[in-house]
N, C-alpha and C positions, 0 to 999 in steps of 0.2 A: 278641198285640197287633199291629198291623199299624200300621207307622211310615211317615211321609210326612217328605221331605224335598223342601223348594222351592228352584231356585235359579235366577239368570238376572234377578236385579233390579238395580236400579243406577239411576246418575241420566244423564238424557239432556232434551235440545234438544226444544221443541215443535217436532213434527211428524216427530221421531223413532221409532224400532222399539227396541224389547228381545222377546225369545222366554223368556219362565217355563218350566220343568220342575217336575215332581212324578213322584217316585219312589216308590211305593209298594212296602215288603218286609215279612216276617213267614213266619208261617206260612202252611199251602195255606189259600186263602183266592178267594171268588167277586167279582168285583167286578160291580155292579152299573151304579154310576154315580161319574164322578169331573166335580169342575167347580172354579171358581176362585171364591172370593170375594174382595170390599176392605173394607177400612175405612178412610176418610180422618178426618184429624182433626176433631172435635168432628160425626162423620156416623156415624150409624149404619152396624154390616157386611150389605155386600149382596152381593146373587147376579148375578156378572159373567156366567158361563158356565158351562153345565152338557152333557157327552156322555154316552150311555148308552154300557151293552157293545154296543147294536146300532147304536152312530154317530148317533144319534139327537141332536139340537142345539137348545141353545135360548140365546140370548143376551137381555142386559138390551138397552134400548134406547138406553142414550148409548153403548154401545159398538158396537151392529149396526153391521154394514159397516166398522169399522176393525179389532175384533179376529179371533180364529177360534182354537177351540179345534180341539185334535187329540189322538188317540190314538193308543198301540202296546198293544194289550192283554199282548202275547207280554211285552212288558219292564213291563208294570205303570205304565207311563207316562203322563203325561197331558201336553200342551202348550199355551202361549197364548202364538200371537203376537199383538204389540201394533205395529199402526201406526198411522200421522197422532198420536203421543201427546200428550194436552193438559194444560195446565196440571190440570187438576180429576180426572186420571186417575189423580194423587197420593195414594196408599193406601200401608199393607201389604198383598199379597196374599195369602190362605191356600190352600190348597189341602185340597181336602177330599174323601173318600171312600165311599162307601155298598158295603159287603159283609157276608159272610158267611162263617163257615166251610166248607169243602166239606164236604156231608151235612147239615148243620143250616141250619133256615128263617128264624133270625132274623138281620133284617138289625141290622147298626150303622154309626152314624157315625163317621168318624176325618179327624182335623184335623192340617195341617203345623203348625210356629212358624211361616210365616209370610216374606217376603220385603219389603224397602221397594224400591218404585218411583214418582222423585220424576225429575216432567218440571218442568223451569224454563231460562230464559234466563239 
């Protein structure tokens, strides 16, 4: 089972930065692609940001141009810095993974708990 742990959320000032991590450990294991979802209250969860193993990016569009995801593959890492933060940017974040075992084809999904990041005055 390959475990994700989020951290780096917290409450902060519109127009503020926090930086999320996501730690992925377990066994040897492929990673494919890692990205960030939210879910804010009474909103469905969506797809903030998504890197491939080839750096490869794709962002939702209320966030283009403020956040930016990143990677370290070597440490299993994933990152989202968060700037200009806004009121409606108020979610948990999850963190979420697409791999495989090394030698075996099937991929699976795996999900952190989950971080709150709550932007207010």
């Amino acid at each position: 089972q390959v475990q994700l742990v989020e951290s780096g959320g917290g409450l902060v000032q519109p127009g503020g930065s926090l930086r999320l991590s996501c730690v992925a450990s377990g066994s040897m294991f492929s990673i494919y692609a890692m990205g960030w979802y939210r879910q804010a209250p009474g909103k469905q969860r969506e797809l903030v940001a998504i890197i491939t193993r080839g750096r490869i990016t794709n962002y939702a569009d209320s966030v283009q141009g403020r956040f930016t995801i990143s990677s370290d593959n070597g440490k299993n890492t994933v990152y989202l810095q968060m700037n200009s933060l806004k009121p409606e940017d108020t979610a948990v974040y999850y963190c979420n993974v697409v791999a495989s075992r090394f030698g075996l084809p099937a991929q699976r999904e795996y999900w952190g708990q989950g971080t709150q990041v709550t932007v207010s005055s």
